[in-house]
C-alpha distance (Angstrom), angle and dihedral (degrees) to the residues before:
residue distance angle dihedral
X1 . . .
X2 3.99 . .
X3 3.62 118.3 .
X4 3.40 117.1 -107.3
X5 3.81 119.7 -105.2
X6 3.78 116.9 -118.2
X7 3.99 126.5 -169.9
X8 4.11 104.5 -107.0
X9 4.23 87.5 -122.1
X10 3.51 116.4 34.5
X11 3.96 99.6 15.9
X12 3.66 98.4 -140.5
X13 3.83 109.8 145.3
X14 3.89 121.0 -77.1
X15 3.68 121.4 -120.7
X16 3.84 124.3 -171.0
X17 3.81 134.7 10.9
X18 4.00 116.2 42.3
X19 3.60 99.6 -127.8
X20 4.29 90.6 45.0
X21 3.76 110.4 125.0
X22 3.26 110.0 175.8
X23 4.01 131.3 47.9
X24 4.11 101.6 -139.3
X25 4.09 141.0 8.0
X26 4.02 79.2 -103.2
X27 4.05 92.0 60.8
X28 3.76 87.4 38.2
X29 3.98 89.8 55.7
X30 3.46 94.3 36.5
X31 3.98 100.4 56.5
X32 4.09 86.6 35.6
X33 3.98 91.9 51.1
X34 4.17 85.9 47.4
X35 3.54 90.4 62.9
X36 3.58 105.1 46.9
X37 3.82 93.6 39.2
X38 4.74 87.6 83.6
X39 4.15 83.5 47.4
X40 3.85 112.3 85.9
X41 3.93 97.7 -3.7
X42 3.76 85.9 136.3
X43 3.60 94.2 49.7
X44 3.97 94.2 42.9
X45 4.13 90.1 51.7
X46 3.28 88.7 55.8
X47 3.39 98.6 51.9
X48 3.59 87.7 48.3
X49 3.46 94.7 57.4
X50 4.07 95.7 44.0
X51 3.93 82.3 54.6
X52 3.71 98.9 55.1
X53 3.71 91.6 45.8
X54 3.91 89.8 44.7
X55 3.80 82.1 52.2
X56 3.81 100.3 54.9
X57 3.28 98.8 48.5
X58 3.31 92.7 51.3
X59 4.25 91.1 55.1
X60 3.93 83.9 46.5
X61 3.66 92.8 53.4
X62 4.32 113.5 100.9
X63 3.78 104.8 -128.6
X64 4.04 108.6 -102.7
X65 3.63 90.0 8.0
X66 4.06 120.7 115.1
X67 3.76 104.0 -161.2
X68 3.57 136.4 33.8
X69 3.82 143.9 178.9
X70 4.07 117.0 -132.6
X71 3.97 126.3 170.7
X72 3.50 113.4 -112.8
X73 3.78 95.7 -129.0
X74 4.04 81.0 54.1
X75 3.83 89.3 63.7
X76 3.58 93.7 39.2
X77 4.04 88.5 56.0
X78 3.54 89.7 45.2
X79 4.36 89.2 53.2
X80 3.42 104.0 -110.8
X81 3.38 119.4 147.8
X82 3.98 126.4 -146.1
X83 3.70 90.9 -160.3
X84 3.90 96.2 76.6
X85 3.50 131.8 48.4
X86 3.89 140.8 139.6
X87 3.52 107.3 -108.6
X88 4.05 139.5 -29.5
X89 3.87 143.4 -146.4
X90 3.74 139.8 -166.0
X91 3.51 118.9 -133.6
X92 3.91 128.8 -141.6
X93 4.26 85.9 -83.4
X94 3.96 84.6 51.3
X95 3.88 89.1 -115.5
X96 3.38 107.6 150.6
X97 3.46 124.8 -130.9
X98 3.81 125.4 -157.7
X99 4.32 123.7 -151.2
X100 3.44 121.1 -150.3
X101 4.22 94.0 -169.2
X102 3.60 100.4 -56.5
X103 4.16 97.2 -16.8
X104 3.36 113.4 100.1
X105 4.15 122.6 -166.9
X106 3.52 137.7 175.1
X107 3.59 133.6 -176.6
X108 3.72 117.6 -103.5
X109 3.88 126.8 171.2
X110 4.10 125.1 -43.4
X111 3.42 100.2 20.5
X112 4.05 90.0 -56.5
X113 3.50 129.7 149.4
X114 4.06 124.5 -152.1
X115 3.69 96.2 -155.1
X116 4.20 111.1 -165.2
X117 3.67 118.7 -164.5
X118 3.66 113.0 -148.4
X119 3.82 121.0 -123.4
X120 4.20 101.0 -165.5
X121 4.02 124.4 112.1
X122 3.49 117.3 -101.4
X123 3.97 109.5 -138.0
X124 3.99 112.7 -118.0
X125 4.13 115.8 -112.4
X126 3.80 72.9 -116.5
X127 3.54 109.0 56.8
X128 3.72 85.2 33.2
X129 3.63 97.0 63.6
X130 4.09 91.8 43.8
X131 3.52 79.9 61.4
X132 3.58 96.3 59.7
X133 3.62 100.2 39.1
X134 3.78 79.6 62.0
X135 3.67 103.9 57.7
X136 3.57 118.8 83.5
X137 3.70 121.5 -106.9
X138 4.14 119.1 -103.8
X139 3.57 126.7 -141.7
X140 3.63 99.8 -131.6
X141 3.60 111.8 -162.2
């Protein structure tokens, strides 16, 4: 006698098709989700993290203002973290300062922070890819 079919996630009997393995769209999801979830847990952390700091400096940010000084055991208590950030530069002095998105923050004296905000467009995915479909192709060699 055949054995019977069971759906992959909940293993309630299968009804229908021969090569059907799973029972609903939920199932289907569920087992589908499962797998991806150990691929780009690294990557998703991160981003995690980079989105909570985005977010506090955002709450600490004055309304219309463009810089700000916040204590660094303010930030800390708040749960950002200094390690991670999306990209840095060095000014003229070599000071460097790090970007969380489109906060910037360097350290300044007693454990402060002078936090800038920047004010410049971002270019849509859009627009940006017009743009390259415009330039002309390089033989790199």
């Amino acid at each position: 006698m055949p054995e019977a079919r069971v759906c992959l996630v909940c293993r309630r009997p299968l009804k229908g098709r021969a090569d059907k393995k799973f029972c609903d769209d939920h199932c289907r999801n569920a087992f589908n989700n499962q797998l991806k979830s150990g691929k780009n847990l690294y990557v998703r952390y991160i981003n995690k993290v980079l989105k909570r700091n985005r977010r506090v400096l955002e709450a600490l940010c004055p309304p219309n203002k463009k810089q700000f000084k916040v204590s660094k055991e303010r930030l800390m208590r708040l749960g950002f973290s200094l390690e991670f950030f999306t990209h840095s530069e060095t000014d003229a002095n070599g000071e460097i300062c790090r970007y969380c998105y489109e906060f910037g923050y360097v350290s300044i004296e007693d454990d402060q922070f002078l936090v800038t905000k920047r004010r410049e467009e971002l270019r849509t995915p859009a627009s940006a890819r017009d743009d390259w479909m415009q330039e002309p192709l390089k033989d790199h060699k």
